[in-house]
C-alpha positions in Angstrom: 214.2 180.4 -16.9 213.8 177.7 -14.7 216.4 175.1 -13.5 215.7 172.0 -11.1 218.7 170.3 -9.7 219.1 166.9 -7.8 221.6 166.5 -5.1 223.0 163.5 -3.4 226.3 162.8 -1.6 228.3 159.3 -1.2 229.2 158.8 2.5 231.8 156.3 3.4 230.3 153.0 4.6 232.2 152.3 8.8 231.8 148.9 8.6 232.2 147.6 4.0 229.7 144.8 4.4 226.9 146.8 6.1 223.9 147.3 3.7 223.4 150.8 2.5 220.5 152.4 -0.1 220.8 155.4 -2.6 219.6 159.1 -0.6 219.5 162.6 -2.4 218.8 165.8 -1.6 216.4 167.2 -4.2 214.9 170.5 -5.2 213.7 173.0 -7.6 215.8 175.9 -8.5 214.7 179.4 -9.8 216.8 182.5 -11.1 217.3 184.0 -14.7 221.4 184.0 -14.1 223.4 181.0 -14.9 225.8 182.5 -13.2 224.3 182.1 -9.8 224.5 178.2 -10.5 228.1 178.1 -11.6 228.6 179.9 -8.3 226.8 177.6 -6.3 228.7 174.7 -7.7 232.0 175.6 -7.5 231.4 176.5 -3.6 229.9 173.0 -4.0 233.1 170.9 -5.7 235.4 172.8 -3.5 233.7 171.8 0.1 232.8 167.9 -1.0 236.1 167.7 -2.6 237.8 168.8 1.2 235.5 166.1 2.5 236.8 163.4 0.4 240.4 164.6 1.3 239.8 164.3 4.8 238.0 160.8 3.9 234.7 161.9 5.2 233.2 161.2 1.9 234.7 158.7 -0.7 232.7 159.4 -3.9 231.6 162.8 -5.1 229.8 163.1 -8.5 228.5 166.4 -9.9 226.8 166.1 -13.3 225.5 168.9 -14.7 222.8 168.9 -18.1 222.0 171.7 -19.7 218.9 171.7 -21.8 216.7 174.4 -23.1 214.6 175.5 -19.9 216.7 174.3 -17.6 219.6 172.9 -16.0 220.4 169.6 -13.5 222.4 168.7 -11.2 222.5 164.9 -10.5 224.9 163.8 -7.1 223.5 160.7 -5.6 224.1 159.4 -2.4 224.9 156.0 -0.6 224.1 155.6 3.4 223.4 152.9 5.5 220.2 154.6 7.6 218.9 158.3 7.6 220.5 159.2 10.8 223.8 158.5 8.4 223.0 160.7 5.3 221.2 163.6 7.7 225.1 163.5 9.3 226.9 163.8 5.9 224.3 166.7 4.7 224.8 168.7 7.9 228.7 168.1 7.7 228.1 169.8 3.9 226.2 172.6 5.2 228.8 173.5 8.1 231.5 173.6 5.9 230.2 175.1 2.8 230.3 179.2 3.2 227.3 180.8 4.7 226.6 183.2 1.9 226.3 180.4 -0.9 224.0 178.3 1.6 221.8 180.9 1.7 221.9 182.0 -1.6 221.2 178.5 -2.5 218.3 178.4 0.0 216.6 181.7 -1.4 216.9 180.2 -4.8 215.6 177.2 -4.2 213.3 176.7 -1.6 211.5 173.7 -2.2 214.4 171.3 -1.5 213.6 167.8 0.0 216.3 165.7 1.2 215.7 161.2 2.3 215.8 158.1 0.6 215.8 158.1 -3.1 215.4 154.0 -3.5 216.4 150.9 -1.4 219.2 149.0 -3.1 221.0 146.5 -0.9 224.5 147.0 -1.5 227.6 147.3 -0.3 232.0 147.5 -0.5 233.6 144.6 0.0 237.0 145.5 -0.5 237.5 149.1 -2.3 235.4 152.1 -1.8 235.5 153.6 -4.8 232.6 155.4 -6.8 230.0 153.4 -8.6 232.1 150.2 -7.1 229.5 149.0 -4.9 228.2 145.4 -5.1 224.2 144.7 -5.0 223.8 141.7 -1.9 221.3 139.3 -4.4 218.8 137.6 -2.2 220.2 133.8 -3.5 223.0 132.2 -6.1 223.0 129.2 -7.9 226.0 129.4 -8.7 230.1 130.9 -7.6 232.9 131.0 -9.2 236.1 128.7 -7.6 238.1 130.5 -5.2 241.2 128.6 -5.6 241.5 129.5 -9.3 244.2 132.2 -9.7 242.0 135.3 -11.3 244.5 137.1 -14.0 243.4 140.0 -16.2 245.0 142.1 -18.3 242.7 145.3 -19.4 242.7 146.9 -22.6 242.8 150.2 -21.0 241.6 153.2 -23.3 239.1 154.6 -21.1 238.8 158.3 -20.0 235.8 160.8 -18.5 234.4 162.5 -21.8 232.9 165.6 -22.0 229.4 165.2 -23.4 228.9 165.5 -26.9 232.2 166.9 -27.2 234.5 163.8 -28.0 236.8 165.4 -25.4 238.7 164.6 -22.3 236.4 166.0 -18.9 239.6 166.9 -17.2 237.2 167.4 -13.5 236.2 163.4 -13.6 237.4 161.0 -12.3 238.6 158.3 -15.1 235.6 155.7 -15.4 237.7 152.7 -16.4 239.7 153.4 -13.0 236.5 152.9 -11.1 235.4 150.1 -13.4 238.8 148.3 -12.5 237.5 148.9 -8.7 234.1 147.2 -9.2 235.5 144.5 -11.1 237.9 143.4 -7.9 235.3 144.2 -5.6 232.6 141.7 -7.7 235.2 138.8 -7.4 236.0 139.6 -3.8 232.0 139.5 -3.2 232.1 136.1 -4.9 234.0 134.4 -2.3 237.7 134.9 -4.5 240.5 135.8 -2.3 242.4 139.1 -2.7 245.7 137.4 -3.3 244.5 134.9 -6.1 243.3 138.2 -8.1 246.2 140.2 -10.1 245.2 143.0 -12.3 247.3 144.7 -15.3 245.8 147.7 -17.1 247.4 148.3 -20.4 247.5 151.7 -20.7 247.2 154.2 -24.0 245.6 156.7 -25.6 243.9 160.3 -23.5 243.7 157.6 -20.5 247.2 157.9 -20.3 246.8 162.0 -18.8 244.6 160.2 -16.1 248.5 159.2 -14.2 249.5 162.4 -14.2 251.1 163.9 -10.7 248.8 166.5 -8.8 251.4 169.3 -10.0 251.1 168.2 -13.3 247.7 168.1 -13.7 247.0 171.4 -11.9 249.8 173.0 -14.7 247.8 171.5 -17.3 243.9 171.6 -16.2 244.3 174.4 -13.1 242.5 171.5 -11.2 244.7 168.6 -8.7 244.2 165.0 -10.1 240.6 163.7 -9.5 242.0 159.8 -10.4 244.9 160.2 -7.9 242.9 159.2 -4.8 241.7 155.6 -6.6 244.8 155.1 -8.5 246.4 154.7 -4.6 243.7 153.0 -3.6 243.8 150.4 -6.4 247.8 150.3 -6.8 247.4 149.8 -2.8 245.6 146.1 -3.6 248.1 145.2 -6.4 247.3 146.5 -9.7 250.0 147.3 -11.7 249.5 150.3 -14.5 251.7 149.8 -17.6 251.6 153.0 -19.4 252.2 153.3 -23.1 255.3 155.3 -24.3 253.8 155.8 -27.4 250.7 157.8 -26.8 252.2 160.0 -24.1 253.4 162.6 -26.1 255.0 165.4 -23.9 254.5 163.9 -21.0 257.3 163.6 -19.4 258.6 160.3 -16.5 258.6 163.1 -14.0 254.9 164.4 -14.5 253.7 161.0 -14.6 252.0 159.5 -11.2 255.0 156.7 -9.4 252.0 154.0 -9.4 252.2 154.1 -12.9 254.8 152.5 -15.3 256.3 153.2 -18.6 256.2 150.3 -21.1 257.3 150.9 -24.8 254.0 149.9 -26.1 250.8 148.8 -25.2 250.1 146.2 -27.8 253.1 144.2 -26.3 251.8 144.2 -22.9 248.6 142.8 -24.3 250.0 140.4 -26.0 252.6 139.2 -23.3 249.7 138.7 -20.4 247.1 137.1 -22.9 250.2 134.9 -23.4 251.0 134.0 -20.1 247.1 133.2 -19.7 245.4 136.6 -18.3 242.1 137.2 -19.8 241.3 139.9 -21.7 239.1 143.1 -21.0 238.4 145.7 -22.3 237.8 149.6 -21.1 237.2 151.6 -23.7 235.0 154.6 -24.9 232.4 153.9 -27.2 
């Protein structure tokens, strides 16, 4: 059986409004174990996740699709020149173990790494996955930056496994990174940080996204993948109303302190969309 996989890593930008384009590291893969790939990418996870602890990466993706001759791996990459990305991928391959390097060498040996496609973009404010901002050549037209910007989400988002209408407990929440880009997007349009307030509504499976690190591990034998963005947005004001009423078991205690307990969503809607917030919406299709 044959198996190609794609790999890419996200490298965090020194200087958020420097321009930086998409890089991967691609190849073709060969073996008849499926084993040896599971293998591979846990060695994988566990090194890029250490990176991102140490904040030398701040966005790791690792999607895996199986079909019926093969399997890929998709993890793409953001970096400002290839001196940049060549440092990230040589900061991988020092730190992940010798043994799996070279077993992922002798399996696939046809692996080419550089730029994947040039896409101006750039971080003005949170660097979060998929939060980027593309630098348009012109504008006709910006939004006022003295206009206060409140929103209140409709937050039922979570990380689904595919095809399985279940919660992929090793990804980070989408709506949490959507929340990122949306800030960033006004930030980039000239709005100032302090005229934009954000309330997520909370309910539903996006509700086990807040849970502690201990929690989580006790639960999915994995730390929180959301933790490091729920800081990083609760850092720039966001506030995260959680909903009593869809958190079952979960106890105050197991629940992340960023977040807060209200006894419904449906009333923290209502109250914000009251007081003038405008309404979004984050939820799975």
């Amino acid at each position: 059986m044959k198996f190609v996989v794609l790999l890419a890593l996200l490298f965090i930008p020194s200087v958020l409004v420097a321009q930086y384009n998409m890089y991967q590291i691609s190849t073709t893969c060969i073996s008849e174990n499926t084993e040896d790939f599971q293998s591979i990418k846990n060695h994988i996870d566990s090194v890029m996740f250490r990176m991102m602890e140490n904040d030398q990466l701040y966005m790791y993706t690792f999607n895996e699709r199986v079909r019926d001759d093969s399997i890929s791996f998709d993890i793409m990459v953001s970096a400002e020149s290839d001196e940049q990305f060549a440092g990230v991928v040589g900061e991988w391959e020092k730190q992940i173990e010798k043994q799996q390097l070279d077993k992922f060498t002798a399996m696939c040996p046809s692996r080419k790494d550089g730029l994947a496609f040039k896409w101006d973009h750039y971080y003005p404010m949170l660097k979060v996955k998929w939060a980027a901002v593309r630098r348009p050549a012109h504008i006709d037209y910006t939004p006022d930056p003295d206009t206060k910007y409140n929103i209140v989400i409709d937050f039922l988002a979570y990380s689904e496994l595919e095809e399985q209408e279940k919660m992929d407990s090793s990804a980070v929440n989408w709506g949490l990174t959507q929340i990122a880009r949306l800030i960033n997007l006004h930030v980039a349009a000239g709005i100032p940080a302090e005229n934009i307030h954000v309330v997520a509504a909370v309910h539903g499976y996006a509700g086990r996204s807040f849970l502690t690190d201990e929690a989580y591990n006790k639960r999915y034998k994995i730390s929180n993948p959301n933790t490091r963005v729920i800081n990083q947005l609760a850092d720039v004001g966001v506030d995260f109303l959680v909903c009593a009423q869809s958190l079952g078991n979960i106890t105050r205690e197991e629940l992340s302190p960023q977040a807060k307990i209200s006894l419904t969503a449906q009333t923290v809607i209502t109250e914000f969309q009251l007081k003038g917030y405008a309404l979004k919406s984050f939820i799975n299709d």
